[in-house]
N, C-alpha and C positions, 0 to 999 in steps of 0.2 A: 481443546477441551473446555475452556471456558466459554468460547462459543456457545458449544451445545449446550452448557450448563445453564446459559442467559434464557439461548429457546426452550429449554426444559421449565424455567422459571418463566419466559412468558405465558407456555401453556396452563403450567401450574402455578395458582396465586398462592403460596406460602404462606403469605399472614392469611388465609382459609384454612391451607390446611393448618399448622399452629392452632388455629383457631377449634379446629375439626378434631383435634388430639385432646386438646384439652377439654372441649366440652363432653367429649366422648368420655372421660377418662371421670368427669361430675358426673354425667350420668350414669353408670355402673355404680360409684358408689352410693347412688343416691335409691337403687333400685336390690344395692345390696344391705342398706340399711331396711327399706320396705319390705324386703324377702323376712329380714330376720324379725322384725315388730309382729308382722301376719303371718308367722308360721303358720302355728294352730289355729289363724282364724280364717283361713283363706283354702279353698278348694287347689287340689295341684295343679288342675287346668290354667286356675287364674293364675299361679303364681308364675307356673308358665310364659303367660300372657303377658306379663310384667319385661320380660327379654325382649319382648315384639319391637319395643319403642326403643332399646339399647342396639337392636340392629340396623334399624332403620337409621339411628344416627351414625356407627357404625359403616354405611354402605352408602350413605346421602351425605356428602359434605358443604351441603347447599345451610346457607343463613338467612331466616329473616330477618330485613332492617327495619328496624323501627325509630321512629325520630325521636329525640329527645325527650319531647313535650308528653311524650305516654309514661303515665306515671309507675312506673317499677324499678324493685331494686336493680341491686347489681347484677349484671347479667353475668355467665359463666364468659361468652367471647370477651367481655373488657379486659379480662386478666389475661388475656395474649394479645390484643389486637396489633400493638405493634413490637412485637420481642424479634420478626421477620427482618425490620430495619435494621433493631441492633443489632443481628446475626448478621445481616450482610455487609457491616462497617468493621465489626470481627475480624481481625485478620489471623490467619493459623497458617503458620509455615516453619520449615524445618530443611537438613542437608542444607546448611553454608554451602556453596561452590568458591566464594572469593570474599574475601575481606581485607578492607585498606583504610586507612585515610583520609578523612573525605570533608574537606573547609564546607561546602556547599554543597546544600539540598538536589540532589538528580532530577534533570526533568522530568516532566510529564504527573510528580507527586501534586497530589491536593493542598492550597496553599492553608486546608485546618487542619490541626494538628487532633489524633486518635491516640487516645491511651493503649497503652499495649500491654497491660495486666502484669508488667512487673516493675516494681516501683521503686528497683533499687537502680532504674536503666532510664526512669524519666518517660518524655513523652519520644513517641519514631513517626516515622511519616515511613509511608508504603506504598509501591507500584510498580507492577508489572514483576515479579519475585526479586525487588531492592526495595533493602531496607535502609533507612537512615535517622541515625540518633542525633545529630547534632555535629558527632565528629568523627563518625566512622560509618562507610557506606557497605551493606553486607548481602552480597546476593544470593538468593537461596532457590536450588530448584524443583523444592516442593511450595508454593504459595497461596493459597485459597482460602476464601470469607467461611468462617464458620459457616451461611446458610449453604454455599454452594458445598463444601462436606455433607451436611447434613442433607441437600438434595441426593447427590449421588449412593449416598450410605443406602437412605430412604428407596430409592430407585432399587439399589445391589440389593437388598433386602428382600424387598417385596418379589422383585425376580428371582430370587434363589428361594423364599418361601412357598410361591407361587410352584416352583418348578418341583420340590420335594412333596406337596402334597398334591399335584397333579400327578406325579409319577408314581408316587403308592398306590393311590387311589385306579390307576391306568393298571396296575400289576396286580393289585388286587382282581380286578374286576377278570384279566384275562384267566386268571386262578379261576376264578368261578366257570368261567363259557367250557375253560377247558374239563371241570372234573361235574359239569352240572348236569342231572336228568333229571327230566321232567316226572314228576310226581301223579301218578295216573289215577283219577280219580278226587282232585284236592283242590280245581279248577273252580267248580258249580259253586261253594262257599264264598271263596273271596271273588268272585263274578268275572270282574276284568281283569285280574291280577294272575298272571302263574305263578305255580309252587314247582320247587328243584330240590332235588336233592343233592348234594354235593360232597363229597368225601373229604376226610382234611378240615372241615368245617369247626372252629370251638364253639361255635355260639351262631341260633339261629340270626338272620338279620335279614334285612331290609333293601337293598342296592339296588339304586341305578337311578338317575335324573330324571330322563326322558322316558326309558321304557322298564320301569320300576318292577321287581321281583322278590317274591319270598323266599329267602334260601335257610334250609334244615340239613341238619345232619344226620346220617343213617339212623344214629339211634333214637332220634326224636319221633322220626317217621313212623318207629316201632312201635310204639306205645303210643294205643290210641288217647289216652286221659291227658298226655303232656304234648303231644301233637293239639288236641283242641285247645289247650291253652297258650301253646305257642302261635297258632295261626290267630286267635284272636286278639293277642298282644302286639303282633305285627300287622294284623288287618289293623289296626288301632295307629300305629304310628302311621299306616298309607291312610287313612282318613283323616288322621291329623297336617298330613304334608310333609313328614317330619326328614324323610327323603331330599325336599327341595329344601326345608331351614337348614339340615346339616349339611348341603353345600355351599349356602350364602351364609354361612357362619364359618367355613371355612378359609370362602373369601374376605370374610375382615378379618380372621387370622392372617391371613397372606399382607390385605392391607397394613395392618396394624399388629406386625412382628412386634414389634420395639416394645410393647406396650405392656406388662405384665398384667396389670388391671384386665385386657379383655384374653388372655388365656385364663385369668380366674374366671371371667364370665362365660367364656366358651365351655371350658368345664361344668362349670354350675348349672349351665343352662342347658347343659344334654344329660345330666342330673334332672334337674327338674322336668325333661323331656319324658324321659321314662319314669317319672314319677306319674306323670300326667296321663302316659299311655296305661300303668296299671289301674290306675283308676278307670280311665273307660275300660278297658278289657273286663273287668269286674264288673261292669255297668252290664256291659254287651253278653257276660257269661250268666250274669243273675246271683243275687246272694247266697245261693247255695251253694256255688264255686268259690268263695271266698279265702277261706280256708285251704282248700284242694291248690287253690291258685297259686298260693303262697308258699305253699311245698313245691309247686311245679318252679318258681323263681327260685326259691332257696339251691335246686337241684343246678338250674341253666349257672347262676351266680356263680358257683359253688365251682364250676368246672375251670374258668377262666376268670382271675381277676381284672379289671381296668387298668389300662398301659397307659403310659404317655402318648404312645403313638395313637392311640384309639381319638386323640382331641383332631388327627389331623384325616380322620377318614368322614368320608358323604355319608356312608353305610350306617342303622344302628344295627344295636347289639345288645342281646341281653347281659350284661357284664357289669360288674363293678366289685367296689373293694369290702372289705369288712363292716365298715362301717353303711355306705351304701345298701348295702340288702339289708341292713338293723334297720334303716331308715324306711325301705319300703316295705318291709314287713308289718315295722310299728304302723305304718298308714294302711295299710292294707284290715289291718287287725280293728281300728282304731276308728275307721271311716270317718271322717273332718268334716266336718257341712261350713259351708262360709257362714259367717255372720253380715249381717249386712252394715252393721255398722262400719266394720273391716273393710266390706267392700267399698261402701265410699270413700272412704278414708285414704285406702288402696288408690282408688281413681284419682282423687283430688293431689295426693302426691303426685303420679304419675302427670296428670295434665300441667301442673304446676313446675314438676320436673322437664317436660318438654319446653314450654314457656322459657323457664332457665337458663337450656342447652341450646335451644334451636332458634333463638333472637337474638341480635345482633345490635347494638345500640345504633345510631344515625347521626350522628350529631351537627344540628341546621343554625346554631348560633353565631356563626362569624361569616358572614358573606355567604349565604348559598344560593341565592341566583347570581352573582358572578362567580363560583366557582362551576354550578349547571354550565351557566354560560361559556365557560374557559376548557371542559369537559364537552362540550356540543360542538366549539367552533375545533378541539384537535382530531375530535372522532372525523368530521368531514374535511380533515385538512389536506388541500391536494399539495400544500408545499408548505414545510416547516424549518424553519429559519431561526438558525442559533449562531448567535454573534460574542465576540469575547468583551470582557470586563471592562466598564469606561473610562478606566484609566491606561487600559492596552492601546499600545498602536499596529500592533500588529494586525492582519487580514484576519476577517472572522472565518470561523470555519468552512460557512458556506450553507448553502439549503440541502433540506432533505428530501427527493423528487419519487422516486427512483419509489415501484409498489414495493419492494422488500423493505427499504429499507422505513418507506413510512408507516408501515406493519410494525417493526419495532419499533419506533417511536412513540407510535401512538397509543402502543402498548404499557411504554413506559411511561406516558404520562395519564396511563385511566387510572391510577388507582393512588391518589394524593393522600394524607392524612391530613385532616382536618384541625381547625383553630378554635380560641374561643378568644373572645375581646374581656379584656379584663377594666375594671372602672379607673386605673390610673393611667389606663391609656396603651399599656403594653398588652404582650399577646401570648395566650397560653398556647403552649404543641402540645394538642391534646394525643393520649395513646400511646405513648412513648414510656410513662412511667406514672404509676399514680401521687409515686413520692414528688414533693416539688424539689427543685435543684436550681440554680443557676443555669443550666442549658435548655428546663422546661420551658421558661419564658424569654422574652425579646423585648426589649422597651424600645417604645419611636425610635428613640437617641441611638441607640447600639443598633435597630434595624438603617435608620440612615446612613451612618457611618457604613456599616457591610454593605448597603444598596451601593454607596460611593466608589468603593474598594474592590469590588468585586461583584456585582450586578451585570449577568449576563443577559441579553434581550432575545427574547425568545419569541417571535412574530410569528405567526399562523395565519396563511392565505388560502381563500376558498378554493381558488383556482389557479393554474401552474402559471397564468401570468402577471402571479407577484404584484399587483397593483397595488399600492401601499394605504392607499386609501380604504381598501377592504379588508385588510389585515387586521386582526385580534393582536393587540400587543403586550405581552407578560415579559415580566423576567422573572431569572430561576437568580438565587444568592444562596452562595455558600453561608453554613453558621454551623459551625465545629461540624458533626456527624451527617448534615441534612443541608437538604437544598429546597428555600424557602422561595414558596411560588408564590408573587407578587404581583399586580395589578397596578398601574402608573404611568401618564402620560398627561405630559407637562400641558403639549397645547389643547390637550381638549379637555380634560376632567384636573387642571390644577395642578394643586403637588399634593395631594392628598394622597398618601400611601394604602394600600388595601393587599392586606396579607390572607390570601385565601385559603393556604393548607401548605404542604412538606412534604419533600420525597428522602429516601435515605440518597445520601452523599453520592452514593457511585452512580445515580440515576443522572445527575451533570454530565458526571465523567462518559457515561455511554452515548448521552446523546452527544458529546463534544465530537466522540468517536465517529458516531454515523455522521455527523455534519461535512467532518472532515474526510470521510472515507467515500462518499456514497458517488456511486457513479462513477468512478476514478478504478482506473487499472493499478493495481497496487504493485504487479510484480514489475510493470513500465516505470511506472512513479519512482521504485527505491532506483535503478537504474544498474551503475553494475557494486551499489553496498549493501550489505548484509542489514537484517533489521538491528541485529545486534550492536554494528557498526554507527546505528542512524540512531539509535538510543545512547550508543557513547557521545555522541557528538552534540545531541540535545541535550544531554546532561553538562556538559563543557557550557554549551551555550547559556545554558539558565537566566534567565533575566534577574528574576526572584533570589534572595538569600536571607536564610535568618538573622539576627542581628542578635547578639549578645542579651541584650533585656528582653525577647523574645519576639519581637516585632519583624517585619521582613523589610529589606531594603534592597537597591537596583546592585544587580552584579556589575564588577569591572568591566566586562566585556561587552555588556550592554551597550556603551557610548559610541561601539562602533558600526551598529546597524541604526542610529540616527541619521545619517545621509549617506547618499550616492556618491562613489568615486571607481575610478580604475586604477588607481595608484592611490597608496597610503598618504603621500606627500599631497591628495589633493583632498582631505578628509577636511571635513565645515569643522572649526576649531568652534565657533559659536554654538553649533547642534551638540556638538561632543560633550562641552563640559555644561551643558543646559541639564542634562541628569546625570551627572556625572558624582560619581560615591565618594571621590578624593573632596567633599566640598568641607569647609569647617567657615563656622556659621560665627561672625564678629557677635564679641561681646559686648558687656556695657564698659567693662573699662579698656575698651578699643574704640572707646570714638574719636582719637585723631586721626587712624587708619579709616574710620567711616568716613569722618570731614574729608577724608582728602579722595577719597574713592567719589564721593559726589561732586567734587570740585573738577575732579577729572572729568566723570560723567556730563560735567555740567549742570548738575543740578540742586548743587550748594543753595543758594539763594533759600532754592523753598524750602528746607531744611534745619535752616541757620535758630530760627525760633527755639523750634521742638529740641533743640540739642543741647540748650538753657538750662532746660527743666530736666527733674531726673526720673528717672524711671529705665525703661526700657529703651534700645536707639527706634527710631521710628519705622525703620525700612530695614527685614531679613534681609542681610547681604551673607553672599557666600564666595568665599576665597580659594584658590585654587593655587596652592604652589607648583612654579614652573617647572622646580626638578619632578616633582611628583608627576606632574604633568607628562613629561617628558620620559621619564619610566615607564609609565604606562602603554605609553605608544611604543617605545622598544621592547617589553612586555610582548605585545600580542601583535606591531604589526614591524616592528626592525626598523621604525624610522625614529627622528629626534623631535623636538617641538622644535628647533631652526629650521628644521624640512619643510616645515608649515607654512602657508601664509595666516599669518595671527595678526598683520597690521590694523585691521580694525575691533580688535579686541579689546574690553577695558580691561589696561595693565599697569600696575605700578613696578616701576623700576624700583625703589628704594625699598618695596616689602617683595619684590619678585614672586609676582602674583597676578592672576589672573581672578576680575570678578562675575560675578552676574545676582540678578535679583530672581531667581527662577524661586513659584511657591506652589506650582501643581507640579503633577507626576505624569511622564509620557516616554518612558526607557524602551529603547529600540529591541526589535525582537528575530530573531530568524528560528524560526521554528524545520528544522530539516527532515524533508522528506524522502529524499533519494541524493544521487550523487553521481558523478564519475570519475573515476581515477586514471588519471594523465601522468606520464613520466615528469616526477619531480612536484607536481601540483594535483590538485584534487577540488572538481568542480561539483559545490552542493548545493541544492535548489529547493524551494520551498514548496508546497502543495499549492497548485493554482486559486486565484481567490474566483468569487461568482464573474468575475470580469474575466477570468482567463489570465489575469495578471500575475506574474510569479515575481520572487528575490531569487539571485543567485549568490553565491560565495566565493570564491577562489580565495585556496590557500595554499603558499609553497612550503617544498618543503628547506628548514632551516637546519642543518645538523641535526639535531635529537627531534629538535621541535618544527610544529608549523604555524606559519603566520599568517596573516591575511593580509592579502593581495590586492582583492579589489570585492566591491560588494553595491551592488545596483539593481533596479527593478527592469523588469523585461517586460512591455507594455505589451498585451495582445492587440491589435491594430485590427 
């Protein structure tokens, strides 16, 4: 389902249509304010005329963009241009299936954290239908982003709209074939048009698209005076077209169900349709008919009021409500001449109202020939390449080769939001919100620290073979809601960072998806586990866990995908506790456990100074107690720290401790992808990298529990 819902959303650019609702929704009222200032001064044709521009937007949800630099106000598109992001970081779900317990974050969640609209629950993290608060993990089997509801509603809408007024309109019409006779004699007036008679009829009309007809009812036919007034009423609406607008007006009814605004203008505007035909009919009869005319309407009026159902027919009809026929009377009686002042006026609105609705702002202030350029090099990219965060050791995903899958890709990254440079150096996301906030801007400081933390490289090559030298180099960084496209490479253009625009959050996540998916047999890959089973286990795995003051730190279980072994008893005690979470960081009034940790080390001497003076000790050291230690590994893999070889460890016997001076971040990862289950063990293996190189796992089973066995890489040769 989400699937679909992604390619329904490639086809459809949602911040357009958003865009397309809303400016649709300015101009009606900006046409129903002109309607109402020019009543009396405007001919009914024109005011007519006035719709023309409301359907056109209506049935066109094309924008012009204009750059910045062209001086107008605000446009109607700014006030949506990006509300499509926030909806698709929206998360809406419902029916719990399971809830527990849960110390630590489930894999595969985004490591920024999304408000979840209730505030007496904090902030959750969301993926894949699991939710998690902090301390309770709750999976639910309804899950989807506001926009993807809102696509489908949108879709279920327009198809059930669509289908109700295509099927009246289809049963109508066979109503007519079946009860209709040609009218013999009534041809030669309206030239190309036949006249029918048709029994059952309440009101003459108008029907048919392509091969359009006048249809009357017995008694109209009868009476010659109300017969010529009704053929030229209806000769008036086929010379007006009014045939083909009542079914592309029906079509942006069907578009634009949801919309209340255009059933008021769909209304209105077949109100004013027939205002416009009695005018010419009157034209076409001569002022002498004037009067005559108006009793012939009062009679049609009179027989049948306007339905609800009449906004959803092609056909017209002479019909309306009480009020309705006061209105065309009075004009009938009243005959209106435009003024011409009116009519400028009239126009200058209107152009100015198009102006409004129908442009789109551009905005060329923060890099726009390296974003042209970053937007040129993924349109032609034969292979795109998404690698994980540079503090990850884990395999990157892999390239994106494969014609599907670089269709979506590329897809997802045509449509970026744009930046602005601000004079103290940071970066406005423009479109997002006009209010400012703390999440609208990014200062260098907070953008570098995220580049550090989570900057994923994103390389774009012309051609499938990968030469790195021709490769466009970006990265995407997470930042709360969005994933901020970047520009940066150290050996050729410095360290100057260049932030070119923003996608919403989940645009990462999918391409992380296809990186990792593309080309690869997925039901081979899982082997004989369920996907359900590979997402428990990746959840177990987690590297990532929040930390109490909200910051995230390396899981326990982490320490043991830093090296290769076959047995637990041969695990690198060095690599283990190099990121390992059990660490507690010597203080200042611990410097005879530091003096003697370097003394061990050997590297007293150069130290002996700095240790005089006060302040801080000079050198993060981190201590490792042995029982802690040693839990750990009985923990999750059933051996002891005596099982180890630790002889070249730095160890103090008198604090029973293990230390090390580790001050970057590099936590071992097994990302699982499939599996096999063996009597008593269970073998899980990771997605191949671009090398063909995979991890495998073995784990036995322990009483309740299982352990790990052994855990190494399997070299493609």
């Amino acid at each position: 389902m989400t699937l679909m819902i992604r390619l329904i959303q490639g086809v459809i650019d949602m911040k357009l249509m958003i865009s397309w609702v809303v400016t649709s929704s300015a101009l009606i009222l900006i046409v129903l304010a002109a309607r109402y200032l020019f009543r009396n001064r405007l001919s009914a044709r024109l005011r007519y005329a006035l719709w023309g521009v409301v359907l056109l937007r209506l049935l066109v949800p094309f924008q012009v963009e204009l750059p910045a630099a062209v001086p107008l106000p605000v446009l109607a598109s700014n006030v949506a241009q990006d509300i499509a992001p926030r909806l698709d970081d929206a998360m809406l779900y419902a029916i719990p299936t399971e809830d527990q317990p849960g110390g630590r974050m489930p894999e595969g969640l985004p490591p920024q954290y999304v408000r979840n609209g209730f505030p007496d629950r904090g902030w959750e993290y969301y993926s894949g239908g699991v939710v998690y608060d902090g301390s309770r993990i709750t999976r639910y089997a309804f899950m989807m982003s506001a926009l993807e509801v809102l696509v489908l509603t949108w879709i279920a809408g327009t198809v059930l709209a669509a289908s109700v007024i295509l099927l009246s309109n289809l049963r109508f019409g066979l109503r007519l074939r079946k009860r209709r006779v040609l009218a013999g004699g009534l041809r030669p007036p309206l030239q190309d048009i036949p006249v029918y008679v048709a029994e059952g009829l309440p009101s003459p009309c108008l029907a048919g698209v392509f091969r359009p007809a006048v249809y009357i009812p017995p008694e109209t036919a009868e009476n010659p005076d109300t017969l010529r007034h009704v053929l030229a009423h209806e000769l008036t609406h086929y010379r007006h077209r009014d045939h083909i607008w009542s079914t592309l007006r029906c079509l942006a009814l069907a578009l634009h169900w949801h919309n209340p605004l255009v059933w008021l203008a769909v209304g209105l505007s077949k109100q004013d349709g027939e205002l416009a035909c009695d005018e010419g009919a009157v034209e076409r009869l001569g002022e002498a008919e004037r009067i005559p005319y108006g009793r012939t309407l009062v009679d049609m009026v009179a027989k049948r009021s306007l339905r609800p159902g009449d906004l959803l027919s092609c056909s017209t009809a002479m019909t309306g409500g009480k009020k309705s026929i006061q209105q065309r009377v009075a004009q009938i009686v009243k005959k209106p001449e435009t003024v011409k002042t009116a009519l400028f006026a009239a126009v200058a609105v209107v152009a100015l109202s198009a102006v409004f609705t129908f442009a789109g702002r551009r905005d060329t202030s923060a890099n726009p020939v390296e974003l042209d350029t970053f937007l040129s090099q993924a349109g032609e990219a034969q292979c795109i390449f998404l690698g994980n965060p540079l503090i990850s050791s884990q395999s990157p995903p892999g390239p994106i080769t494969s014609p599907e899958g670089l269709a979506q890709a590329r897809e997802i990254l045509s449509k970026p939001a744009q930046t602005a440079a601000l004079e103290d150096g940071s970066w406005r996301l423009l479109s997002f919100s006009s209010v400012s906030s703390d999440t609208d801007t990014i200062s260098r400081e907070q953008l570098e620290r995220q580049f550090a933390s989570g900057g994923c490289p994103l390389n774009l090559f012309p051609t499938s073979e990968r030469r790195e030298e021709d490769a466009g180099r970006f990265w995407l960084v997470p930042w709360h809601t969005r994933s901020l496209l970047l520009r940066w490479d150290a050996q050729r253009e410095g360290e100057e960072f260049q932030l070119l625009g923003h996608y919403p959050y989940s645009s990462l996540s999918q391409l992380k998806e296809l990186a990792r998916t593309d080309g690869l047999d997925q039901s081979a890959l899982r082997g004989d586990l369920t996907q359900e089973q590979i997402d428990r286990a990746n959840e177990a795995f987690q590297p990532n866990v929040p930390l109490p003051d909200g910051s995230y730190g390396f899981s326990e279980i982490s320490c043991f995908f830093t090296s290769s072994y076959n047995d637990p008893t041969q695990i690198d005690l060095e690599q283990f506790l190099m990121y390992c979470p059990l660490a507690e960081i010597l203080e200042n009034d611990e410097a005879e456990e530091f003096q003697a940790v370097m003394k061990k080390d050997g590297s007293w001497n150069d130290w002996e100074y700095e240790l005089n003076s006060p302040g801080d000790l000079p050198v993060p050291t981190k201590r490792y107690p042995r029982e802690k230690v040693s839990a750990l590994l009985q923990k999750y893999a059933g051996v002891t720290i005596d099982q180890l070889d630790w002889g070249d460890m730095l160890y103090l016997e008198e604090y029973d401790a293990f230390y090390n001076f580790t001050s970057d971040a590099g936590p071992g990862f097994f990302p699982c992808a499939g599996g096999q289950i063996m009597d008593g063990t269970v073998l899980l293996w990771s997605e191949p990298d671009g090398s063909g190189d995979r991890c495998e796992l073995v784990l036995r089973k322990s009483g309740e529990s299982w352990l790990i066995q052994s855990h190494h890489t399997i070299y493609e040769r």
